[in-house]
Each structure stands twice: as C-alpha cells, then as structure tokens.
C-alpha positions, 0 to 999 in steps of 0.5 A: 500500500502507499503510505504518506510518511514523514521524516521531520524533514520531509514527505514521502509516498512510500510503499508499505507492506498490507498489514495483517490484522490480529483477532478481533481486529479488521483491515479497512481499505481506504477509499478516500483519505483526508489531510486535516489541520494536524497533518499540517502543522505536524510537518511544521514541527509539531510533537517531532512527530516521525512516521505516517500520516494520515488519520481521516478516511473512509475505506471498506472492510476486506478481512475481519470478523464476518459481520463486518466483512463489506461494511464501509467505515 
C-alpha cells in the first residue's frame, strides 16, 4: 500500500507492506483519505512527530470478523 510518511524533514509516498490484522481486529481499505489541520502543522514541527500520516478516511472492510466483512467505515 502507499503510505504518506514523514521524516521531520520531509514527505514521502512510500510503499508499505498490507498489514495483517490480529483477532478481533479488521483491515479497512481506504477509499478516500483526508489531510486535516494536524497533518499540517505536524510537518511544521509539531510533537517531532516521525512516521505516517494520515488519520481521516473512509475505506471498506476486506478481512475481519464476518459481520463486518463489506461494511464501509
């Protein structure tokens, strides 16, 4: 999957490997995902935050409990 990391210096579209979900957890595939005001002044330097941003989406369940198997979030 692509990822929108950062560094504390600069962003990056990096491939990711999918992550596989434990019990009683669900992978959601991401349809939409949204840059919010966090997103932004993190790559301002808020926190030192280093890793993967991005928080707001809306995705489908693909793997997980069956009743949630489809189910959009």
């Amino acid at each position: 999957m692509k990822a929108l990391c950062w560094d504390g210096t600069a962003l990056r579209l990096e491939e990711r490997p999918w992550p596989e979900p434990g019990p009683d957890e669900a992978l959601v595939r991401p349809i939409l995902a949204g840059v919010c005001n966090t997103d932004l002044e993190i790559v301002r330097g808020y926190l030192g935050f280093r890793g993967v941003l991005g928080h707001e989406l809306v995705g489908r369940v693909e793997q997980g409990p069956a009743e949630w198997l489809g189910a959009a979030w």
